[in-house]
C-alpha positions as CSV (number, residue, x, y, z in Angstrom):
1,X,0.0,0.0,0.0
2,X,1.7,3.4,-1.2
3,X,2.9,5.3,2.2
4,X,0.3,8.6,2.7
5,X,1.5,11.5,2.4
6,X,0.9,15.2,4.5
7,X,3.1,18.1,3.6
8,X,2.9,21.6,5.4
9,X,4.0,25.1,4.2
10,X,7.2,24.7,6.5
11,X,7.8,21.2,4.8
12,X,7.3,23.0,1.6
13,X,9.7,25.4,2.3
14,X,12.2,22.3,3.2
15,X,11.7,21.0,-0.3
16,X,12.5,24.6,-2.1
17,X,15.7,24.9,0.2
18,X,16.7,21.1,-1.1
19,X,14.8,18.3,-2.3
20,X,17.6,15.9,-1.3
21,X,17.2,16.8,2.5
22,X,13.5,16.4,1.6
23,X,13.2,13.3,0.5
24,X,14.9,12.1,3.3
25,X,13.4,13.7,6.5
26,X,10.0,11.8,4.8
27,X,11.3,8.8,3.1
28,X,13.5,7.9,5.6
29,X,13.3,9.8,8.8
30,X,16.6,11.2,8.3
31,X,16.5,14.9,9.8
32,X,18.5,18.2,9.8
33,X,19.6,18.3,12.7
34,X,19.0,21.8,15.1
35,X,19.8,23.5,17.6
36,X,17.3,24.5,20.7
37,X,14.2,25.9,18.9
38,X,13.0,29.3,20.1
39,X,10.1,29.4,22.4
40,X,9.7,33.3,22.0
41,X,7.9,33.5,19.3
42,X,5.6,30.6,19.9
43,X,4.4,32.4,23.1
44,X,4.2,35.4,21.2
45,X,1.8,34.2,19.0
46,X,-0.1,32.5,21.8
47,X,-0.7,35.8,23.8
48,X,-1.2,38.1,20.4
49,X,-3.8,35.3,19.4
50,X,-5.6,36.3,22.8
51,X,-5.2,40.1,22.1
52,X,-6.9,39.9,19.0
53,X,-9.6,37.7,20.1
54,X,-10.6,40.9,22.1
55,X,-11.9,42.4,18.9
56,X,-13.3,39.6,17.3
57,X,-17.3,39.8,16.1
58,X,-16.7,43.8,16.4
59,X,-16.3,46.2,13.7
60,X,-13.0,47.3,15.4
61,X,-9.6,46.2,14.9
62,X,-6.5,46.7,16.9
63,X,-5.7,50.2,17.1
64,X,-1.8,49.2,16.1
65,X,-3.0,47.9,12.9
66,X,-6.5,49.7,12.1
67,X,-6.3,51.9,8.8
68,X,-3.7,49.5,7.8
69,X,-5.2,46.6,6.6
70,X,-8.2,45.9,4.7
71,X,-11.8,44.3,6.5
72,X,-12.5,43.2,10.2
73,X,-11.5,40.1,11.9
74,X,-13.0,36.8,11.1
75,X,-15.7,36.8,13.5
76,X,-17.4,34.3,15.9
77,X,-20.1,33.4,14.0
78,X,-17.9,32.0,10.9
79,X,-15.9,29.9,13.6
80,X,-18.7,28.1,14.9
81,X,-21.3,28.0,11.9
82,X,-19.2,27.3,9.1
83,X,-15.5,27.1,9.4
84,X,-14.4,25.6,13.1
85,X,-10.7,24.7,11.8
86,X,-9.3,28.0,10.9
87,X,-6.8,28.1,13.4
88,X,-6.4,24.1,14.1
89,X,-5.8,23.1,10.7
90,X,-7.2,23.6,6.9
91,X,-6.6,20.7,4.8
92,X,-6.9,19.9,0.9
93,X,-6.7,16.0,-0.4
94,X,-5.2,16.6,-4.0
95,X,-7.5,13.9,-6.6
96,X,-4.2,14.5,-8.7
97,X,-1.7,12.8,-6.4
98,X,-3.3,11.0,-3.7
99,X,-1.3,13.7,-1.1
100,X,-2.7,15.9,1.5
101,X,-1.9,19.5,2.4
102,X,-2.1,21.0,5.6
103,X,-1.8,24.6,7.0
104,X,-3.4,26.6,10.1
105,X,-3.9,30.1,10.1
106,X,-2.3,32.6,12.7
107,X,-5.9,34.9,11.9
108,X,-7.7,36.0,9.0
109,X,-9.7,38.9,7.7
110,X,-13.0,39.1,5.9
111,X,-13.1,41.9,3.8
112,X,-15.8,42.8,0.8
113,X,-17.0,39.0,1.5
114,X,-13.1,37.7,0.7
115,X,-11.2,36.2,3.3
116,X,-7.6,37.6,4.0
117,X,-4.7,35.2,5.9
118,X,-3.2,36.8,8.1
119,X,0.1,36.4,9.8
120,X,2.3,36.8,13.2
121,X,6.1,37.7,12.7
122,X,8.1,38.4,15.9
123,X,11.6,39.4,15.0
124,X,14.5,40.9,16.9
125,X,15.4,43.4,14.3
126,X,13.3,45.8,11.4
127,X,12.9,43.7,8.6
128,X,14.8,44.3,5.2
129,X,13.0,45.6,2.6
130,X,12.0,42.7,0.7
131,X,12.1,40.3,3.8
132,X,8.4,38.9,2.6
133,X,9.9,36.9,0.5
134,X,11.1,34.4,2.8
135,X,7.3,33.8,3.7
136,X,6.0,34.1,0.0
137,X,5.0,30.1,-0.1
138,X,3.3,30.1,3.1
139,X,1.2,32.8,2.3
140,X,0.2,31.3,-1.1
141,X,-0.2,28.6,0.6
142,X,-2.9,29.8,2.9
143,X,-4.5,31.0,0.2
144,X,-4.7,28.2,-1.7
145,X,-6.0,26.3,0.7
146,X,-8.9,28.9,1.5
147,X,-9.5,28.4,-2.0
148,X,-10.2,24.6,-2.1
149,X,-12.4,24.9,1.1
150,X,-14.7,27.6,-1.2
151,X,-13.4,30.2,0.7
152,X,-12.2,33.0,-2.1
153,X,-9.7,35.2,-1.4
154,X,-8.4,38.8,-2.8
155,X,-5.0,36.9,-3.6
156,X,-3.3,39.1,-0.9
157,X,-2.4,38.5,2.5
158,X,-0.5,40.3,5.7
159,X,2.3,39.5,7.3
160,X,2.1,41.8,10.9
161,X,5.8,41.8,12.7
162,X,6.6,42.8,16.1
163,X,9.7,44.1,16.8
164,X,10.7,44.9,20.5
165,X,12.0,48.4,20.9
166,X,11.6,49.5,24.7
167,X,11.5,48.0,27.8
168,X,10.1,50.1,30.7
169,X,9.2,49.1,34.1
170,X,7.5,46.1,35.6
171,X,8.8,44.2,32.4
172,X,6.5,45.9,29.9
173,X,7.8,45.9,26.4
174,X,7.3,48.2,23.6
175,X,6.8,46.4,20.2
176,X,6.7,48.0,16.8
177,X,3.7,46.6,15.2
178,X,4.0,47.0,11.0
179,X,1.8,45.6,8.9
180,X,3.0,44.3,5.3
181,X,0.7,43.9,2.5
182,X,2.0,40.6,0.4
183,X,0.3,39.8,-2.8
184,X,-0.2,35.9,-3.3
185,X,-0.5,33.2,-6.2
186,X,-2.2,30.0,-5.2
187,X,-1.4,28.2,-8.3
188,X,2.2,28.9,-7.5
189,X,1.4,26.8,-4.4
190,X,0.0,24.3,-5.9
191,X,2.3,23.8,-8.0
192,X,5.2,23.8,-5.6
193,X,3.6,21.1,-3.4
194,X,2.5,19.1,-6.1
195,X,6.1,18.9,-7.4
196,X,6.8,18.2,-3.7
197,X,5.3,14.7,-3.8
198,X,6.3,13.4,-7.2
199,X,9.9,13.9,-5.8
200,X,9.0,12.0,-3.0
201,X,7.8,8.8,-5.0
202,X,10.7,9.6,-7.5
203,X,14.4,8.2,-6.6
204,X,17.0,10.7,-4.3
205,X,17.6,13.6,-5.5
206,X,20.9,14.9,-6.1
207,X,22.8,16.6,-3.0
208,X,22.0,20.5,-3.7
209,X,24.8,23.1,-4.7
210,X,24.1,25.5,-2.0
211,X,22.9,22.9,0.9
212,X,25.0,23.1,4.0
213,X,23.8,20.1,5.1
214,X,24.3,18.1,2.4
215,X,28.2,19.7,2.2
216,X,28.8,18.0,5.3
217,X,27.1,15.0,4.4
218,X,29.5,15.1,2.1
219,X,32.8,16.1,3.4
220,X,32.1,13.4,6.3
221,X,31.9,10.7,3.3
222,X,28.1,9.9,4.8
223,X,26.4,7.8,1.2
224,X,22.9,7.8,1.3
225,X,23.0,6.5,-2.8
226,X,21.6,3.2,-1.4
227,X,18.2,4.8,-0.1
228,X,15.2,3.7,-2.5
């Protein structure tokens, strides 16, 4: 029986960095290996996720981002009438190669009946003009899989970043909050993840140019070649 496969935006993002170190954290559990993961942001997002909730089935939006983004907050209502996995997990079964695709939303806006992804950054430093790029798939991605769940989109999406500035007393911090228009392309996504899996039931890739990883693979002599 052919393995079933699940692919993510970050998984995604794996395979554009090197398909070689792709196929093999799936095919055969062979991981990068890291260092200790950051909980910062993850309790950032946690606590902003709260924030926002404040303003949810109102006509207001935060007053950091208000006037600088388009529509209202995806109110309670849509959660619990018509769309209860938002936030825990979209999916999309593609009939075209048997694979799944996942993604959850940080928060989304409705806006002129169009649903907009929308999308937590907390960074220690401004970010470089440009910088969106580095999330580019993951925001197609989002949209396309509001798309297969019949949920259109204005094939745009935010990216909000907090940047800590200040620290006063009692531990408060001062974040710059700047929100950054990204224009998307869900075929793009598409495309990308369905490329994704045919190199997964395809042979190893070769080791890729500009992968770190597989430089040391190779300078340690490590031969993964026998790997079907």
């Amino acid at each position: 029986m052919e393995k079933k496969i699940r692919l993510s935006p970050s998984q995604l993002n794996l395979f554009q960095e090197c398909p070689r170190c792709f196929w093999l954290h799936h095919n055969q559990k062979v991981h990068r290996p890291r260092g200790i993961f950051p909980s910062l942001p993850g309790g950032m997002d946690g606590v902003i996720k709260v924030y926002f909730d404040k303003y949810r089935g109102t006509d207001k939006l935060p007053p950091e981002i208000a006037g600088k983004v388009d529509g209202v907050l995806l109110p309670d209502l849509a959660v619990m009438n018509k769309w209860r996995n938002w936030r825990t997990g979209l999916n999309y079964k593609d009939k075209e190669t048997g694979a799944m695709l996942i993604g959850a939303l940080d928060d989304c806006l409705v806006y002129e009946g169009k649903y907009i992804p929308l999308d937590y950054k907390t960074r220690g430093y401004d970010p470089k003009p440009g910088g969106e790029m580095y999330y580019q798939l993951q925001l197609d991605t989002y949209c396309l899989l509001l798309e297969v769940n019949n949920f259109s989109h204005p094939s745009y999406a935010y990216l909000v970043y907090y940047v800590p500035k200040i620290v006063r007393e009692n531990g408060m911090v001062q974040f710059e909050i700047t929100p950054k228009k990204v224009t998307t392309d869900s075929e793009n996504a598409l495309n990308i993840f369905r490329n994704a899996v045919h190199t997964l039931k395809g042979p190893l890739p070769e080791a890729h140019s500009e992968c770190e990883y597989c430089a040391w693979i190779t300078t340690n002599n490590e031969d993964y070649s026998t790997f079907k």
